[in-house]
N, C-alpha and C positions, 0 to 999 in steps of 0.2 A: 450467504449472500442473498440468497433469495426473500430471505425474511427479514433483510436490514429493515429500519425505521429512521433511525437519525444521522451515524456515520460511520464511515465504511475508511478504516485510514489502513494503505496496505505500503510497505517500505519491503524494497527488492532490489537485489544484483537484478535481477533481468524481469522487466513487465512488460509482454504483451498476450493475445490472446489465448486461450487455453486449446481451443478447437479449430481448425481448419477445413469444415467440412463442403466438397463441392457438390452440393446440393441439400437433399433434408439428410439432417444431421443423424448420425446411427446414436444406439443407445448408449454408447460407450464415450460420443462426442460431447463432450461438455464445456462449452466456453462458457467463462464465470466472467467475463467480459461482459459479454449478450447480455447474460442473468444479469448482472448488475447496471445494465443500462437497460435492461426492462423493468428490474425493480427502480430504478429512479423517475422510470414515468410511472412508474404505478402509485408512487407514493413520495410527491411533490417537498418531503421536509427531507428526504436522505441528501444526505453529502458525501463527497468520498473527495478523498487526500491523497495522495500519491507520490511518494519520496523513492527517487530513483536515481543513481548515480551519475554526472555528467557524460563520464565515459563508462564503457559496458565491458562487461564481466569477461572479453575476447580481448588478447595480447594483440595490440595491433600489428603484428605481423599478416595476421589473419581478418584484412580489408573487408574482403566478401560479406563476412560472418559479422563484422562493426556492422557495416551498413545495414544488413538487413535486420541488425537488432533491434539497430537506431531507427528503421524506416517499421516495423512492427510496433513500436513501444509510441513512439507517434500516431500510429494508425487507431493505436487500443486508445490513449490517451484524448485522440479526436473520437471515435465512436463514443466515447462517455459523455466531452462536453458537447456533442450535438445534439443531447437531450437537455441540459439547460448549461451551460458553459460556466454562469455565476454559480453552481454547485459544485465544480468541479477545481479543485488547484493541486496543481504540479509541479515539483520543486524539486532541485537539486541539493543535498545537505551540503552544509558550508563546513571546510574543515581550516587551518592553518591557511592564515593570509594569503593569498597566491595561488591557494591546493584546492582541488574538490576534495571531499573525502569519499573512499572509496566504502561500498558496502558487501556485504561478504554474504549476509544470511537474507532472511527474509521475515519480516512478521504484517500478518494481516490479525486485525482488530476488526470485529464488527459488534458496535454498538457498545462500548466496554462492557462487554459481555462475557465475549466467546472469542478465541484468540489463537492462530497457528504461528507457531515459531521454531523456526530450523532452517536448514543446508538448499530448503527447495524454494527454487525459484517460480515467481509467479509468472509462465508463460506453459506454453504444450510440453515443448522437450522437460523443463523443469518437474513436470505435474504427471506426467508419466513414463517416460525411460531415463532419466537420472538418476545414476545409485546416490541419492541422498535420505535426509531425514530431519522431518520436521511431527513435534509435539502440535497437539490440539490440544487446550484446555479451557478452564471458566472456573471461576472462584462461586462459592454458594454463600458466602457474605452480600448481601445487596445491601445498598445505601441509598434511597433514592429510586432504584430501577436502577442500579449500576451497582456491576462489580467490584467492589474494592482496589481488589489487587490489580486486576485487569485494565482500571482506568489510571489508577500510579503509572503503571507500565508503559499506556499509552503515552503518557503527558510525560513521564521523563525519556521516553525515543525522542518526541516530536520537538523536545524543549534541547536535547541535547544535537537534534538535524540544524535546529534551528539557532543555536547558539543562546538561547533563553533562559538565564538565569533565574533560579527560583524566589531568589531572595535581595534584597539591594542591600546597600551599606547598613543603613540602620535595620536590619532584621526584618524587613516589612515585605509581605509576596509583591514581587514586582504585576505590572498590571498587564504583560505579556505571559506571566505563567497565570493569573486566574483566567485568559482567555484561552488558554489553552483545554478547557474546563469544558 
C-alpha cells in the first residue's frame, strides 16, 4: 500500500481501519488506511476502489456490532476521500434485482501487481485476531508494467460487482469492460 502508484482496488466483508491507536501509534499499529491515504497525497495519480457490501458481515440480531461497522467503514471510507474525493469511489456490488449481493472474502489488488486474497477482512479485528486466511501473491509475466494474471483477476471481480459484461451480442469487448482496464 505504501508504494501504490496508480490503483489500489480492495473488495471486503468488512472495511475499516486497521489500527486504533490513542496516541503515537506502537510498532505493531498499523493502519493501511493512514498508509493509503498518505500514499495518495504523496502521489497525486493513485486511485483506490472500494467494493463493500450494503449490509455487514454481522447477523442483525447483533445491532451494536451493525452500527459500529457501518459507522467505522464510513469513517475509513471519509478519511481516504478527504485527500481528493474524485480519487476515491465506493460501491456496493449489485447482485439479483431487489438483493445486494453479499461478500464473503476479501481481495486487495495493488497496482495489478501484487494481490491478497482470502477469509481476511480488511479492518483491525480482520488483520489481526481472526482465525482466518488469506494468500498474497503476484504473477512474474509483465505486460506493460502489469501483471497478467493479476490484472484478468482484477477486471473480472470488478466486472462481475459490477454487473459488466465482457462481450456484447456480436462478439465485440463492450466499452465498460475496456474501461475497466
Amino acid at each position: 500500500v505504501s508504494e501504490a502508484d496508480e490503483l489500489v482496488y480492495i473488495e471486503s466483508a468488512g472495511f475499516a481501519r486497521t489500527a486504533r491507536p490513542a496516541g503515537a501509534p506502537q510498532a505493531h499499529e498499523i493502519d493501511l488506511v493512514a498508509l493509503l491515504a498518505a500514499r495518495m497525497t504523496a502521489n497525486p495519480n493513485l486511485k483506490v476502489v472500494i467494493c463493500v457490501p450494503r449490509e455487514t458481515d454481522f447477523a442483525p440480531a447483533f445491532a451494536p456490532f451493525v452500527r459500529r461497522a457501518i459507522t467505522q467503514r464510513t469513517e475509513a471510507i471519509a478519511m481516504l476521500q478527504a485527500v481528493d474525493s474524485k480519487r476515491v469511489a465506493a460501491f456496493h456490488p449489485r447482485g439479483f434485482p431487489g438483493r445486494w449481493t453479499q461478500l464473503r472474502t476479501t481481495s486487495v489488488i495493488v497496482d495489478d501487481v501484487w494481490s491478497l486474497v482470502g477469509a481476511t477482512h480488511f479492518r483491525r479485528r480482520g488483520l489481526t485476531f481472526d482465525g482466518s486466511v488469506a494468500i498474497s501473491s503476484f504473477d512474474r509475466t509483465i505486460d506493460g508494467g502489469y501483471s497478467q494474471k493479476v490484472r484478468n483477476y482484477r477486471r473480472a471481480l470488478m466486472a462481475a460487482k459490477l454487473q459488466v459484461r465482457p462481450v456484447d451480442a456480436n462478439g465485440l469487448p463492450t466499452p465498460e469492460w475496456m474501461r475497466l482496464q
